[in-house]
C-alpha positions in Angstrom: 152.7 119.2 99.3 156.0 117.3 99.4 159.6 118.5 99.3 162.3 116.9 98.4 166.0 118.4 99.8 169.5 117.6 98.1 171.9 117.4 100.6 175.2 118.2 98.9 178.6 118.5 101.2 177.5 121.8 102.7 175.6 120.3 105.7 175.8 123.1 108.2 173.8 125.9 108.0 174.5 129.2 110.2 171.9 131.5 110.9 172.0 135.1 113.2 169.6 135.1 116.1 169.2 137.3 119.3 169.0 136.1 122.2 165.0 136.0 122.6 164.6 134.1 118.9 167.2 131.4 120.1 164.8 131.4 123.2 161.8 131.0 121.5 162.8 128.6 119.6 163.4 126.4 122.8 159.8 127.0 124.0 160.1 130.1 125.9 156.8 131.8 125.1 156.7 135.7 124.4 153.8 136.4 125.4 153.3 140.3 124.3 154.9 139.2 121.5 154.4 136.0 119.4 156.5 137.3 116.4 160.1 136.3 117.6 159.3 132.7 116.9 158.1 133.1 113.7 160.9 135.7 112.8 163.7 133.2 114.2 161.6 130.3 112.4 161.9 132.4 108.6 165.0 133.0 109.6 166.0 129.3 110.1 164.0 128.6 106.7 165.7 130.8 104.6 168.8 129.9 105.5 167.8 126.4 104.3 166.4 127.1 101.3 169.7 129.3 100.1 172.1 126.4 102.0 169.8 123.3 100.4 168.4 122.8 96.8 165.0 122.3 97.5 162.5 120.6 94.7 158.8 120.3 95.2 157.2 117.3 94.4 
């Protein structure tokens, strides 16, 4: 599937995460618990998708 993402003149996007999702997101690895990437990763995508119109091609 291919996406396709207007960029319009709102180009930054701000997103909330703690300290262990900003981690994570480096490459730290959890490992008792593999959720805080993928909660800082939805995070980071939804922030996107609200920021960005995003058409699917």
């Amino acid at each position: 599937m291919n996406s396709t993402a207007q960029l319009g003149e709102k180009n930054v996007i701000a997103v909330d995460l703690t300290p262990d999702e900003a981690l994570a997101l480096t490459g730290v690895e959890f490992n008792g618990n593999h959720e805080v990437k993928a909660t800082a990763q939805r995070k980071i995508r939804s922030a996107f998708e609200k920021t960005f119109d995003i058409q699917k091609n």
